[in-house]
mmCIF file of the N, C-alpha and C atoms, coordinates in Angstrom:
data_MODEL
# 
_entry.id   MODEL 
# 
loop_
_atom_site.group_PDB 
_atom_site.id 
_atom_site.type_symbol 
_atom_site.label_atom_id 
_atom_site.label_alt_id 
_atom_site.label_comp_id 
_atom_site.label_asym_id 
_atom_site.label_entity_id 
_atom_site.label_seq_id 
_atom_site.pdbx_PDB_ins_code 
_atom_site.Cartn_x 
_atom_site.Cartn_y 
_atom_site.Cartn_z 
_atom_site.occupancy 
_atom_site.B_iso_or_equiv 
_atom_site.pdbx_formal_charge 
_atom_site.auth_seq_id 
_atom_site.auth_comp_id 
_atom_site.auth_asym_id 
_atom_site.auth_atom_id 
_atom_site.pdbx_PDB_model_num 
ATOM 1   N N  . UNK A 1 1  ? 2.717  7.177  -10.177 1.00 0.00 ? 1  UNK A N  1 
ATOM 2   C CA . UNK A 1 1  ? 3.318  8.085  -9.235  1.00 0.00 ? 1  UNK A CA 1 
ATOM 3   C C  . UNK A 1 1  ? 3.440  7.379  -7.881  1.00 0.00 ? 1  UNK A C  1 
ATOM 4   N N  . UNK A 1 2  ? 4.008  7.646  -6.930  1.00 0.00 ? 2  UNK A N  1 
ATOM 5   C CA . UNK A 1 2  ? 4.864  6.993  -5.588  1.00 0.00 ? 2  UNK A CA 1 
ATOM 6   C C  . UNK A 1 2  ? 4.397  8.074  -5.137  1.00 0.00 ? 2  UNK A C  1 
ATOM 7   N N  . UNK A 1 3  ? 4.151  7.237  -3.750  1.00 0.00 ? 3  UNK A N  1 
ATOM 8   C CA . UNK A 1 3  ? 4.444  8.532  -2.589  1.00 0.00 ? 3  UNK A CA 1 
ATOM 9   C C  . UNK A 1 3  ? 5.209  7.741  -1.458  1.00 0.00 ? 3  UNK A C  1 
ATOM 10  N N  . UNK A 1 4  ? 5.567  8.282  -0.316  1.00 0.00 ? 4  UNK A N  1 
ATOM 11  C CA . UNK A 1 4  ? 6.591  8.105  0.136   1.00 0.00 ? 4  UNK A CA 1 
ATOM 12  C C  . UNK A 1 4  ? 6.266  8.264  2.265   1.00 0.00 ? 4  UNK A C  1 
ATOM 13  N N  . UNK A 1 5  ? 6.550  7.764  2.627   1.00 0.00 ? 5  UNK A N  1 
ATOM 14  C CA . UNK A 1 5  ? 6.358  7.486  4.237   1.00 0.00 ? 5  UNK A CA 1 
ATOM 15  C C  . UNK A 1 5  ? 7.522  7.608  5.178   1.00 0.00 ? 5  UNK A C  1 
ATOM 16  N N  . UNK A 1 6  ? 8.071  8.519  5.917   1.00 0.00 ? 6  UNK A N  1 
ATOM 17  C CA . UNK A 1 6  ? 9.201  8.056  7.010   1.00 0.00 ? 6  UNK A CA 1 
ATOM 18  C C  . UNK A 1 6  ? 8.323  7.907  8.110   1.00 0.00 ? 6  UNK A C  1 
ATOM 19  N N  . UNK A 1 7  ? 8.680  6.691  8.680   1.00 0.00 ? 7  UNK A N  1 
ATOM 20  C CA . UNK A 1 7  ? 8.785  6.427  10.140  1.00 0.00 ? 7  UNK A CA 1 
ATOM 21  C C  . UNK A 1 7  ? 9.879  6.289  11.112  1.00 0.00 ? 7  UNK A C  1 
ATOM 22  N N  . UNK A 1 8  ? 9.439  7.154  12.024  1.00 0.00 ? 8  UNK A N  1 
ATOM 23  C CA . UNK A 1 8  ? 10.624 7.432  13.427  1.00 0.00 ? 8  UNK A CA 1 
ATOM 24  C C  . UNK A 1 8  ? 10.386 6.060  14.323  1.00 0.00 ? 8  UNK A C  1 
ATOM 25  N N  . UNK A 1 9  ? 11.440 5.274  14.418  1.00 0.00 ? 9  UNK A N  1 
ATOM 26  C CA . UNK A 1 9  ? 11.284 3.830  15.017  1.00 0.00 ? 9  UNK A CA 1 
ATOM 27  C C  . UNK A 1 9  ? 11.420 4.417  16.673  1.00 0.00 ? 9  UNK A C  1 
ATOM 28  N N  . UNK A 1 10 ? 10.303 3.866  17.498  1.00 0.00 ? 10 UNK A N  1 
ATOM 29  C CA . UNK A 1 10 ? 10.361 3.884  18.825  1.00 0.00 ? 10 UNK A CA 1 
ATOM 30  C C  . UNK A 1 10 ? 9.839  2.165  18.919  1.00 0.00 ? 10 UNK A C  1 
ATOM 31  N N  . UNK A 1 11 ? 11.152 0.991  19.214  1.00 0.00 ? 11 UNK A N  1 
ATOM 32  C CA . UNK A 1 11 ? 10.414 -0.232 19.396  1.00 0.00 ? 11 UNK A CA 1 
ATOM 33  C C  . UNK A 1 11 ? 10.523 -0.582 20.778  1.00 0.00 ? 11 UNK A C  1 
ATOM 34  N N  . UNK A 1 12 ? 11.701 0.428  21.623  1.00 0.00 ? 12 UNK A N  1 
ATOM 35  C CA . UNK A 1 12 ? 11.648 -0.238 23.014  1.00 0.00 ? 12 UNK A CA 1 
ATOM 36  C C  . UNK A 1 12 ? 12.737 -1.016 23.341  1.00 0.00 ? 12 UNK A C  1 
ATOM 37  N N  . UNK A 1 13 ? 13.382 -1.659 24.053  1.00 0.00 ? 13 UNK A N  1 
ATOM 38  C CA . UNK A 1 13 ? 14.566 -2.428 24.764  1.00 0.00 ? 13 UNK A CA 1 
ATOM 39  C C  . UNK A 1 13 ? 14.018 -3.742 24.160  1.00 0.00 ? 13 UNK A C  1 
ATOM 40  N N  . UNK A 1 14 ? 13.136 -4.016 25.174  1.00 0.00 ? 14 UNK A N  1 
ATOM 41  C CA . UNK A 1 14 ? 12.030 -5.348 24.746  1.00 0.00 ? 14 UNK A CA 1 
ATOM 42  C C  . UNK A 1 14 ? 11.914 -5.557 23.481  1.00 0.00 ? 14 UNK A C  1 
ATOM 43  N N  . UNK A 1 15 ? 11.626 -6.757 22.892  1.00 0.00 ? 15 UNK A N  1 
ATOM 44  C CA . UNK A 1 15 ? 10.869 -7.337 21.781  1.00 0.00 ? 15 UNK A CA 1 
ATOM 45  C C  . UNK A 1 15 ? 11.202 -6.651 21.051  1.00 0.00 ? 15 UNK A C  1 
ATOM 46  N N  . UNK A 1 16 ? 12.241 -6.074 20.543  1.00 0.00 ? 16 UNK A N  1 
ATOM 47  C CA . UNK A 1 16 ? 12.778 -5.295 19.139  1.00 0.00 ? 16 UNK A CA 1 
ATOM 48  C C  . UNK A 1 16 ? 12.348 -5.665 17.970  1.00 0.00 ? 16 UNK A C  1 
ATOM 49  N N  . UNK A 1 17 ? 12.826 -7.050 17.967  1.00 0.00 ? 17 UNK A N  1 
ATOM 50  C CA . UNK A 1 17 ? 12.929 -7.947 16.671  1.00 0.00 ? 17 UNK A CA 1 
ATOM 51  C C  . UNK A 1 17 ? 10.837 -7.588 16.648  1.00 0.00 ? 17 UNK A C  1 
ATOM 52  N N  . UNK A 1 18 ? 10.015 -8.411 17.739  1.00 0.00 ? 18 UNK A N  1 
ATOM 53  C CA . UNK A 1 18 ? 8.829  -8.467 17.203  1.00 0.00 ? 18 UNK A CA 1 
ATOM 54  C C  . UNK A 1 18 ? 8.243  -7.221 17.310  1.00 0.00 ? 18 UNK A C  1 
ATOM 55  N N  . UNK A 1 19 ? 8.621  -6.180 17.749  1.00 0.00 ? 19 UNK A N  1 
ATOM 56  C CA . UNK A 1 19 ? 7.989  -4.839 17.706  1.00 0.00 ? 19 UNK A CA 1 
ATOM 57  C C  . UNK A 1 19 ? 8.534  -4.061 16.363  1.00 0.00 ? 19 UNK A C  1 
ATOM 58  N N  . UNK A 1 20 ? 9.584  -4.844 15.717  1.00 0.00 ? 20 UNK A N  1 
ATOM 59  C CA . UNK A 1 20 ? 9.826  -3.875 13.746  1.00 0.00 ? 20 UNK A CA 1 
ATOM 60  C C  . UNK A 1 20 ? 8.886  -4.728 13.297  1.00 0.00 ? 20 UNK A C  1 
ATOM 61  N N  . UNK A 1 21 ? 8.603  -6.081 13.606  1.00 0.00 ? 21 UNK A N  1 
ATOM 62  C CA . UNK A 1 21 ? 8.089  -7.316 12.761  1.00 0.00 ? 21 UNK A CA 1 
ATOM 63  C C  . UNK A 1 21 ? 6.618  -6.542 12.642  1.00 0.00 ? 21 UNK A C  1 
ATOM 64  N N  . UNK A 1 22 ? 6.183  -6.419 13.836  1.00 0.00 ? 22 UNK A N  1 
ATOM 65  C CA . UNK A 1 22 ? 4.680  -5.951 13.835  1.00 0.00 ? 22 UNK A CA 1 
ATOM 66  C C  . UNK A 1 22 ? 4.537  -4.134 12.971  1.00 0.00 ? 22 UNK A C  1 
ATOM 67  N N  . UNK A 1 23 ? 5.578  -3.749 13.148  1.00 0.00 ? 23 UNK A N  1 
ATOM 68  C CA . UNK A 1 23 ? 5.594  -2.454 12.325  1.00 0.00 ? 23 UNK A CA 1 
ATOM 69  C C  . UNK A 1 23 ? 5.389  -2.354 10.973  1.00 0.00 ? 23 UNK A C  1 
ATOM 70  N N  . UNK A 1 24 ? 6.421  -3.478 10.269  1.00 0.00 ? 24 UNK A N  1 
ATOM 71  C CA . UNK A 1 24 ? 6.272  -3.927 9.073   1.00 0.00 ? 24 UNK A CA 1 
ATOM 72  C C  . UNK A 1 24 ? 4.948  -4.193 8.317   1.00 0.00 ? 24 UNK A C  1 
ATOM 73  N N  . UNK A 1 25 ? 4.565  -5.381 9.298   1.00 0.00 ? 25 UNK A N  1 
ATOM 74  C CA . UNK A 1 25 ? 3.573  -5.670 8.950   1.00 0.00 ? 25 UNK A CA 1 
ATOM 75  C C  . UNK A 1 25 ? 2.293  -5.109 8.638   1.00 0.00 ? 25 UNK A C  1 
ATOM 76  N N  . UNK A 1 26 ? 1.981  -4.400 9.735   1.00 0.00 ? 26 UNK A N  1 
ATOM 77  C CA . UNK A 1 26 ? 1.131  -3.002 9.905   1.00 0.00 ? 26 UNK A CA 1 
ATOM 78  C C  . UNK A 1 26 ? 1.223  -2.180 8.609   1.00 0.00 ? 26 UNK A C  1 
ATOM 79  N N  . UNK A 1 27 ? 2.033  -1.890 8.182   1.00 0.00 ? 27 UNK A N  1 
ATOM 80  C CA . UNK A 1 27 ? 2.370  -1.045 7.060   1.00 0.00 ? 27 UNK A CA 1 
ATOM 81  C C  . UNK A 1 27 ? 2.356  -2.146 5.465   1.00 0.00 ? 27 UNK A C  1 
ATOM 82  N N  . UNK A 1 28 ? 2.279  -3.023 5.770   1.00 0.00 ? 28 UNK A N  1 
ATOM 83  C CA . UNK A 1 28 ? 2.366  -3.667 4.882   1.00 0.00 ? 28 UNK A CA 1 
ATOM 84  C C  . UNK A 1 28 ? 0.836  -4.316 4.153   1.00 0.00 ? 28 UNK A C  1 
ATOM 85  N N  . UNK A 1 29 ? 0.057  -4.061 4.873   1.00 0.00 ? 29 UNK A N  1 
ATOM 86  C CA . UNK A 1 29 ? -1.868 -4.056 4.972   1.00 0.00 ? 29 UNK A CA 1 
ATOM 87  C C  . UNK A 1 29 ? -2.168 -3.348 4.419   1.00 0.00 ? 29 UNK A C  1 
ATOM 88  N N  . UNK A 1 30 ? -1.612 -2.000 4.426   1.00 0.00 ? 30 UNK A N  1 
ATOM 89  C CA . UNK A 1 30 ? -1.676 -0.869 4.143   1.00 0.00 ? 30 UNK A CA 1 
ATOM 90  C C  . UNK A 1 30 ? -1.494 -0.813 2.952   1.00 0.00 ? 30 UNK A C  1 
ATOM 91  N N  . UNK A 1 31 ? -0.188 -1.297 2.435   1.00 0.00 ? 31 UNK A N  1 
ATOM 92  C CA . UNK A 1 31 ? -0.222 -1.125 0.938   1.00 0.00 ? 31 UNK A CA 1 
ATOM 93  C C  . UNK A 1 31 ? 1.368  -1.145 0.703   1.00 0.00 ? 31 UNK A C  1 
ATOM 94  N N  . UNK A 1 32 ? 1.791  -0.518 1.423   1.00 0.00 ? 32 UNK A N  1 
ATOM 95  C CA . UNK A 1 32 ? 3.314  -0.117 1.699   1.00 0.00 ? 32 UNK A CA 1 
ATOM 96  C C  . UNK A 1 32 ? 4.307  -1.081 1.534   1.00 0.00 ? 32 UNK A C  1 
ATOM 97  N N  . UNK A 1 33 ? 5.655  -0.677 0.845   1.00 0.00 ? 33 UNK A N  1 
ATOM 98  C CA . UNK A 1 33 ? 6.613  -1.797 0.700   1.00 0.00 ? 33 UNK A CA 1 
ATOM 99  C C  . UNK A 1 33 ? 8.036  -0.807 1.612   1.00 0.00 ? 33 UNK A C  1 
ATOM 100 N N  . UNK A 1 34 ? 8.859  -1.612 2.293   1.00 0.00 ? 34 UNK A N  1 
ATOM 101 C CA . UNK A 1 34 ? 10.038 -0.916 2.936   1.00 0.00 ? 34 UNK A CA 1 
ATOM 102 C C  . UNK A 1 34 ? 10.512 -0.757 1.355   1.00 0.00 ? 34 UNK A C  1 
ATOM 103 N N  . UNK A 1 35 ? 11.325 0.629  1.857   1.00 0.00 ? 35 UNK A N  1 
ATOM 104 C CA . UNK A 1 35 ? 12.126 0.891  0.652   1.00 0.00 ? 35 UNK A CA 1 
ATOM 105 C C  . UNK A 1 35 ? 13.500 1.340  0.949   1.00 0.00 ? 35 UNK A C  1 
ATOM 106 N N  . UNK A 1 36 ? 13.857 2.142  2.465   1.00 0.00 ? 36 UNK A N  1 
ATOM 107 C CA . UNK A 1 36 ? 15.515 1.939  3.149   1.00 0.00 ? 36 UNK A CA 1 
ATOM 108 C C  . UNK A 1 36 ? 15.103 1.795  4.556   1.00 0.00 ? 36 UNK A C  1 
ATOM 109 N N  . UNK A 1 37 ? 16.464 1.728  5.125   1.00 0.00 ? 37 UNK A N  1 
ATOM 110 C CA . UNK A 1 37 ? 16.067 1.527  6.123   1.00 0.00 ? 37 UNK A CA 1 
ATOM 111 C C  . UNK A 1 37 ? 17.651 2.573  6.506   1.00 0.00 ? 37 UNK A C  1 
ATOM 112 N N  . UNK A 1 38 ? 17.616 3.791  6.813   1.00 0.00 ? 38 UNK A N  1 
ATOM 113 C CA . UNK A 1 38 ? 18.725 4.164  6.892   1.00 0.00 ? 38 UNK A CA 1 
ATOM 114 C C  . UNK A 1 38 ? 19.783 4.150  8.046   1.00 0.00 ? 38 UNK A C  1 
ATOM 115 N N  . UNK A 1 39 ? 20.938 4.254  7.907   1.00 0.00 ? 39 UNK A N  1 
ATOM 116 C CA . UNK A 1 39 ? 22.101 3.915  8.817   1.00 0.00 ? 39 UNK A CA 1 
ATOM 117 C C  . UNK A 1 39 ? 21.428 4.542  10.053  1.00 0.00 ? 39 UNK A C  1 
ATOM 118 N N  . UNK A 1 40 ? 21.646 3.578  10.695  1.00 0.00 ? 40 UNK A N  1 
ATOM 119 C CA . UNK A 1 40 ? 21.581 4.043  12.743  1.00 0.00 ? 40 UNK A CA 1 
ATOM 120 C C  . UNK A 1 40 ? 20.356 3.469  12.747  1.00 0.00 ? 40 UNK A C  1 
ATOM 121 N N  . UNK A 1 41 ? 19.245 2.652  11.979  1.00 0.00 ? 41 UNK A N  1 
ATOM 122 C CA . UNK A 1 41 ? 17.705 2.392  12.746  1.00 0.00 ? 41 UNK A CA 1 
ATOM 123 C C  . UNK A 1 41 ? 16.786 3.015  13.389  1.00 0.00 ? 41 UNK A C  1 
ATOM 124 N N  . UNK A 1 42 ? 17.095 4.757  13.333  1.00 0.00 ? 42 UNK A N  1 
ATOM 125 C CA . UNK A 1 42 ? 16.146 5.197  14.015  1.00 0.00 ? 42 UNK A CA 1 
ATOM 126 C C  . UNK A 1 42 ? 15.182 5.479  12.855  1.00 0.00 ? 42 UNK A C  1 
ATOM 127 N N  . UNK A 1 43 ? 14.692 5.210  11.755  1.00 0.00 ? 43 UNK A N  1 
ATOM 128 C CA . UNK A 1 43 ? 13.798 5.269  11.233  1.00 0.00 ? 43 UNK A CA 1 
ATOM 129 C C  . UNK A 1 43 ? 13.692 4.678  9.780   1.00 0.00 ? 43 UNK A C  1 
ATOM 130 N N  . UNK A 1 44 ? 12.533 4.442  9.299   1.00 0.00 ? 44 UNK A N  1 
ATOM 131 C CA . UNK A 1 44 ? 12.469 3.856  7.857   1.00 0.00 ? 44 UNK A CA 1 
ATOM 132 C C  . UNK A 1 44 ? 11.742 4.431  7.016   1.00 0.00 ? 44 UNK A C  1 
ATOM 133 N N  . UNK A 1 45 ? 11.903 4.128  5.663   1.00 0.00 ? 45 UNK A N  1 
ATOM 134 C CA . UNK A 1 45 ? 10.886 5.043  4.427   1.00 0.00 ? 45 UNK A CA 1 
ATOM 135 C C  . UNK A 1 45 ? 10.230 3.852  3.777   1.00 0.00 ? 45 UNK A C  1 
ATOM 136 N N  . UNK A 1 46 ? 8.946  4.079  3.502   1.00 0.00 ? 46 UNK A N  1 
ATOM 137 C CA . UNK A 1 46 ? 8.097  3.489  3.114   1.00 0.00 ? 46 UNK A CA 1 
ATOM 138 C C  . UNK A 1 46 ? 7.813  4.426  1.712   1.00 0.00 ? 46 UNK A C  1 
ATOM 139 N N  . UNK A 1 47 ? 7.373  3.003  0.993   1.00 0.00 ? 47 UNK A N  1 
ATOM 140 C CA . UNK A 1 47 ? 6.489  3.274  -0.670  1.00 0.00 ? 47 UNK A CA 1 
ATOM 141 C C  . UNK A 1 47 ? 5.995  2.817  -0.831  1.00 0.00 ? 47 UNK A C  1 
ATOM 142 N N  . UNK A 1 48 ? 4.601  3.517  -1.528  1.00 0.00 ? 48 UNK A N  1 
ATOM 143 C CA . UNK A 1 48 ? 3.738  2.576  -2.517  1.00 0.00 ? 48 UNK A CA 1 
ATOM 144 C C  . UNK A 1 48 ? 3.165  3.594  -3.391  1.00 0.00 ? 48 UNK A C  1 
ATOM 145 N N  . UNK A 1 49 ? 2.391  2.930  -4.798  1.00 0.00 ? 49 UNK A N  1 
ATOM 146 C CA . UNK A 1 49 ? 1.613  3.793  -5.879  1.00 0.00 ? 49 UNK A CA 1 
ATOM 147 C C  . UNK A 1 49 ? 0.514  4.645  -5.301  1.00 0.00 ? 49 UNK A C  1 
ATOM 148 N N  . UNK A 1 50 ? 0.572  5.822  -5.644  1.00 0.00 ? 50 UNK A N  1 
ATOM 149 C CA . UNK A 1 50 ? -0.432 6.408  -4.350  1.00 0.00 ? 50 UNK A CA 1 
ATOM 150 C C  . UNK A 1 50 ? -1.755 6.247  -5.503  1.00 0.00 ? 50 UNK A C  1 
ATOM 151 N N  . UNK A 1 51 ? -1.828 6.494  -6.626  1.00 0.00 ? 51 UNK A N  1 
ATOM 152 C CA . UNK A 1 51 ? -2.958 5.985  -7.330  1.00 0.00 ? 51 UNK A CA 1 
ATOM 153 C C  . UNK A 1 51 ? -3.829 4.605  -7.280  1.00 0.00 ? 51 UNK A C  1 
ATOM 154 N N  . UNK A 1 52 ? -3.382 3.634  -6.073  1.00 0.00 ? 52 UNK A N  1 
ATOM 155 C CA . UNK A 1 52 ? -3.681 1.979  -6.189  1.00 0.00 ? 52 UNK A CA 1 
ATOM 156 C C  . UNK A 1 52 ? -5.447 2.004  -5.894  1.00 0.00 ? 52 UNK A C  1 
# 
């Protein structure tokens, strides 16, 4: 079974590129894999096996 994560992107003017990089990443410790990233960038959905 999956479960499922949206995040509302607030990265700022500044450091875009390294403020998704560090978002990613963050979420990615976690367990989490990106799964869209939908039109316009204001936010992304995250997955992973919620049984892990």
């Amino acid at each position: 079974m999956k479960e499922y994560k949206v995040v509302e992107l607030k990265l700022g003017f500044r450091n875009r590129s390294q403020n998704f990089e560090d978002l990613l990443n963050q979420h990615a410790r976690e367990g989490w894999t990106l799964k869209e990233v939908p039109s316009g960038w204001n936010s992304v959905v995250f997955e992973r096996d919620k049984n892990r």
